[in-house]
N, C-alpha and C positions, 0 to 999 in steps of 0.2 A: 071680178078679175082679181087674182092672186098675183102678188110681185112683189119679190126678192127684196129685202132691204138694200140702198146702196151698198155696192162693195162685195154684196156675200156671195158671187159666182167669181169673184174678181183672180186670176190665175187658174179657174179650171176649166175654162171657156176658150177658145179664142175672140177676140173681140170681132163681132159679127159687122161692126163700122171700118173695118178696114179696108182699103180700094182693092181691087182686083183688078191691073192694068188699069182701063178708061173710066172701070165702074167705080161709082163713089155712093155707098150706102147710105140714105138717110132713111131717118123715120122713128117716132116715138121708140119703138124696138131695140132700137141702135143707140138711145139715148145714154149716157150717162151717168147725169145728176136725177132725171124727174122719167125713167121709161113706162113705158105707159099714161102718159096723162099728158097733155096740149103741150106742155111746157117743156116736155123732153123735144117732141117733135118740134118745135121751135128751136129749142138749142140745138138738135142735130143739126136740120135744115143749115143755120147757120156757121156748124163746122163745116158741113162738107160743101159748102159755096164761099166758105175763106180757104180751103183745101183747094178747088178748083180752080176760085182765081191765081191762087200760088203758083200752080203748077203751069198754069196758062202764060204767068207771066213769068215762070222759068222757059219755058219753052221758046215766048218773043226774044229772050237773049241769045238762047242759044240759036238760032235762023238769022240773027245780026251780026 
């Protein structure tokens, strides 16, 4: 597997971890700091489930 040093697509992509209304991207793929290798896929995972709960918990305010 061949992969980009951090940073070097960085402004001529769009970042492919951005949500799409409900959808929230995770996955080595999406990662960041370490794409392709367990540890991206760990880091994402854990953006996009503090992303989720954010938003989950913007939403119980706004029904209150």
């Amino acid at each position: 597997m061949a992969l980009p040093i951090g940073g070097f697509l960085e402004g001529l992509l769009p970042l492919p971890s951005a949500p799409v209304g409900n959808i929230h991207w995770a996955g080595t793929e999406t990662a960041r700091d370490h794409p392709g290798y367990i540890e991206g896929a760990i880091e994402s995972g854990l953006r996009v489930a503090q992303e989720v709960v954010q938003e989950l918990s913007a939403a119980g305010r706004r029904r209150n």
